[in-house]
C-alpha positions as CSV (number, residue, x, y, z in Angstrom):
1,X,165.7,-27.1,-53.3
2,X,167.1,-24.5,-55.6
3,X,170.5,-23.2,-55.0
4,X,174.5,-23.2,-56.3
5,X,177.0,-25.7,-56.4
6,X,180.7,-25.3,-56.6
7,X,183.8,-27.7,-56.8
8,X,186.9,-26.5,-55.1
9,X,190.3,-28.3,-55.6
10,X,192.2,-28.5,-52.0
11,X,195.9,-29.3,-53.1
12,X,198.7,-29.4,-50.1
13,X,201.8,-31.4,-49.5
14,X,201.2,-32.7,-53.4
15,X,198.4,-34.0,-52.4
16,X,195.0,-32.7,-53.9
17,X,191.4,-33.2,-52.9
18,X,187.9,-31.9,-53.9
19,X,185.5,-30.1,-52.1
20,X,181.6,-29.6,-52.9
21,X,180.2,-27.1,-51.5
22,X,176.0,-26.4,-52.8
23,X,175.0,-23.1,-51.8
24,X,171.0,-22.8,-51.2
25,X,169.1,-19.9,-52.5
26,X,166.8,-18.7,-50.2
27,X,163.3,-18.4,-51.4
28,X,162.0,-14.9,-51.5
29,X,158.3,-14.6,-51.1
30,X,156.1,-13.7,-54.3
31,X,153.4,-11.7,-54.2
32,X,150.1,-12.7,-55.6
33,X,148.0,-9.9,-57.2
34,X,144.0,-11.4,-57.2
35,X,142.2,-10.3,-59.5
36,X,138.6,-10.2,-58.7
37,X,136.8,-12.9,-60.7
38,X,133.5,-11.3,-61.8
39,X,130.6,-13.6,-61.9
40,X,128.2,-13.9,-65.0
41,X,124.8,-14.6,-63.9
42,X,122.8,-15.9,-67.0
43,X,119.0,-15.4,-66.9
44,X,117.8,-18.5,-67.7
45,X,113.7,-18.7,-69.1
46,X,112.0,-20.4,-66.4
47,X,111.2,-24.1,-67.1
48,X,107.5,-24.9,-67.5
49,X,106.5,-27.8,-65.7
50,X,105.7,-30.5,-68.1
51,X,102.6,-31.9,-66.4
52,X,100.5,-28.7,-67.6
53,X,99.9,-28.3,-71.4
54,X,99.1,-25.2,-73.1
55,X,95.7,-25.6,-75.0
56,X,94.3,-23.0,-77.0
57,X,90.5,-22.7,-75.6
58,X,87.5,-21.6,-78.6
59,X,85.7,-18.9,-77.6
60,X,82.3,-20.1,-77.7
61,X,80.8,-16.9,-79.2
62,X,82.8,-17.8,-82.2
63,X,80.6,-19.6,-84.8
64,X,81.8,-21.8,-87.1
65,X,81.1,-21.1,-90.7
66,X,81.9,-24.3,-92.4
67,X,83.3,-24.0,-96.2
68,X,83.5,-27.2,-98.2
69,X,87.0,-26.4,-101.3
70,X,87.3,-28.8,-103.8
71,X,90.7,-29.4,-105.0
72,X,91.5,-29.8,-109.3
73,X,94.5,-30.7,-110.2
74,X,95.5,-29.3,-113.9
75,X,98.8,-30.4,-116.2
76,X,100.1,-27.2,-118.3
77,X,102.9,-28.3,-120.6
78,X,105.1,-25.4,-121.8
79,X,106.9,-24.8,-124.9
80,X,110.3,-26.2,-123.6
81,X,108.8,-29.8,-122.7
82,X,109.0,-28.7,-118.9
83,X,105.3,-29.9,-117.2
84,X,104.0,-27.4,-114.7
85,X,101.5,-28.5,-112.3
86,X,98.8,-25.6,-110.9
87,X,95.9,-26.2,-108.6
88,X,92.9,-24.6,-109.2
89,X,90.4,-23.9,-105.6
90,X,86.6,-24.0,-105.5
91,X,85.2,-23.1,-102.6
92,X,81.2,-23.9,-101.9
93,X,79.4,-22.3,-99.6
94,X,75.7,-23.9,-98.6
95,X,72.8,-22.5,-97.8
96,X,70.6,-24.2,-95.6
97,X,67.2,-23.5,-95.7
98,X,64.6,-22.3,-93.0
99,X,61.7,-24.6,-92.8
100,X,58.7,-22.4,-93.2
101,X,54.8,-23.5,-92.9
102,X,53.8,-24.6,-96.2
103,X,50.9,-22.7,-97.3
104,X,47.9,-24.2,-99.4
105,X,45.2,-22.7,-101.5
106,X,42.4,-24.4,-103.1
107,X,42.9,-24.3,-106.8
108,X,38.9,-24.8,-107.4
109,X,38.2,-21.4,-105.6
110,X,37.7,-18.8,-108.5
111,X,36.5,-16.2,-106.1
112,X,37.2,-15.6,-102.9
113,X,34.5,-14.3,-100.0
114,X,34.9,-10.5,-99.3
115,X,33.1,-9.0,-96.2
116,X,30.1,-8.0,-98.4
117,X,30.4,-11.6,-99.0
118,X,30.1,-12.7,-95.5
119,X,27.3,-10.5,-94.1
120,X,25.2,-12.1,-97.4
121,X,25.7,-15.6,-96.2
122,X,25.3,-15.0,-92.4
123,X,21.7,-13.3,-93.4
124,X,20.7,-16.0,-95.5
125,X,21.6,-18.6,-92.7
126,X,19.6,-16.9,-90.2
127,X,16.8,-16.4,-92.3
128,X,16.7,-20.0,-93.0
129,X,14.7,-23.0,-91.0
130,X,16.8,-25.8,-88.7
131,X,20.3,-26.7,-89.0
132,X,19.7,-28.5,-92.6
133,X,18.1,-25.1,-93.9
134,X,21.2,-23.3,-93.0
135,X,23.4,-26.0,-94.7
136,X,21.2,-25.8,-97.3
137,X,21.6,-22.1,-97.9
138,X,25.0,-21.7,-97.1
139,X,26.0,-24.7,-100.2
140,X,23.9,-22.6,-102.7
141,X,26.8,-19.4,-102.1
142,X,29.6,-22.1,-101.6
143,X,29.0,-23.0,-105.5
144,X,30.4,-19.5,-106.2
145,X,32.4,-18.3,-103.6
146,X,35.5,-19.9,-101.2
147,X,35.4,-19.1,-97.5
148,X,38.1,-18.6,-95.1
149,X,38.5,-20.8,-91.9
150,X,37.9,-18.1,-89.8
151,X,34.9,-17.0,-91.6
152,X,33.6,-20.5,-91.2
153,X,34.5,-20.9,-87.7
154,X,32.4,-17.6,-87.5
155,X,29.4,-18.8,-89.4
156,X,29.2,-22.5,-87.4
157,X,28.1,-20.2,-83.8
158,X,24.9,-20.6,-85.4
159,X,24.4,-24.0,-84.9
160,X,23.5,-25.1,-81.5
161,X,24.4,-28.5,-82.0
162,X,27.6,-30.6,-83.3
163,X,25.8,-32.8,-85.8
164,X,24.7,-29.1,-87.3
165,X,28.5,-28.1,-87.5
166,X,29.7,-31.4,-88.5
167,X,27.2,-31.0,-91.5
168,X,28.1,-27.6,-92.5
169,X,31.6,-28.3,-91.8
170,X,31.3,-31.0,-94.6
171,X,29.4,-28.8,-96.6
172,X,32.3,-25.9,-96.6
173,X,35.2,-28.4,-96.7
174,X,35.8,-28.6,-100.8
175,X,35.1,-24.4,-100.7
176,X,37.8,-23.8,-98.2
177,X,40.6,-20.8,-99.7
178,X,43.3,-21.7,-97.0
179,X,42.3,-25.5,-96.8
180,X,45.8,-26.0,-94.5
181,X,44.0,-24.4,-91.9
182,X,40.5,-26.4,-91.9
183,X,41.7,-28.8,-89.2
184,X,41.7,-26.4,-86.5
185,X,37.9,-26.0,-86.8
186,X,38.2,-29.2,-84.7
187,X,38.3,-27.1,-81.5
188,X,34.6,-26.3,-82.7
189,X,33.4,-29.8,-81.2
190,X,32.7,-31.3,-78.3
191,X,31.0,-34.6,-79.3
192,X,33.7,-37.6,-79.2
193,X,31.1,-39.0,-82.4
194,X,31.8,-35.8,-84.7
195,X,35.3,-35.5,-83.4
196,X,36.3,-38.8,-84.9
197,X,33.8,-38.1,-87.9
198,X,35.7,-34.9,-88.6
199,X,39.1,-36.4,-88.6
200,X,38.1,-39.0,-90.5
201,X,36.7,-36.2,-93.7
202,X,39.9,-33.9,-93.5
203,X,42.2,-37.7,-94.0
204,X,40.1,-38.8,-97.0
């Protein structure tokens, strides 16, 4: 407790005696100013929950154009003695190529059948007597002149049966110009016999 003291010396009859005497202060009230605190709210990022990842996605219109860079290392020593090392980049690109039908032509075929060509042959078949006549007339133009598969496949409608095709087939085989195309004359047979026979010519 705050408050004074004092010491007070009594003295009567030659006597003396000391009194102490403490004085309180009374407390006085203080006022208290509040301030107003003011609150800082701090905008935190929100937290991304860990159990989802971010993964960039391809877009898969994108095509992928693959380069192949070959690294050289090269050593270039200056005048000073000081080594600098420089890398030199080659980047390749490769070109992959397109398979395409590959396209034969008999080298033994010095001259080629033109439509004048055709209508000679045709007559001369017609003209002629069986199916061996017509083989027969149509090797004596062969020894001169190539024929086209289709031009062939025309020509054969004049035999009635397969043993006559299969012989002029055989006959036109080594006169063929597009010889990759001879095997579809195939489709010209019905006989299982010639079928086989004709497989068996174009493989040898």
């Amino acid at each position: 407790v705050d408050g004074k003291s004092a010491t007070y010396i009594d003295i009567s009859a030659n006597k003396s005696d000391t009194v102490n005497i403490f004085i309180p202060t009374e407390a006085k009230p203080v006022a208290v100013k509040q301030v107003p605190v003011k609150k800082e709210v701090e905008e935190k990022a929100p937290v991304k929950d860990k159990r989802f990842l971010d993964i960039e996605m391809q877009n898969p219109n994108t095509k992928t154009v693959e380069k192949t860079t070959e690294t050289t290392p090269s050593v270039e020593k200056l005048s000073e003695g000081k080594v600098v090392k420089t890398v030199t980049e080659k980047t390749t690109e490769q070109t992959i190529p397109t398979n395409k039908p590959v396209v034969s032509f008999n080298s033994d075929c010095k001259a080629n059948a033109d439509e004048n060509d055709f209508l000679k042959i045709r007559k001369k078949m017609a003209a002629a007597s069986g199916d061996d006549g017509m083989v027969s007339a149509a090797t004596k133009i062969f020894k001169s002149t190539c024929f086209t598969v289709d031009q062939i496949r025309n020509l054969s409608s004049l035999f009635l049966t397969d043993g006559g095709k299969y012989k002029f087939f055989d006959a036109a085989y080594p006169r063929i110009s597009d010889t990759q195309n001879f095997a579809s004359l195939q489709n010209q047979l019905s006989d299982v016999y010639y079928i086989n026979r004709f497989k068996a010519m174009i493989q040898n």
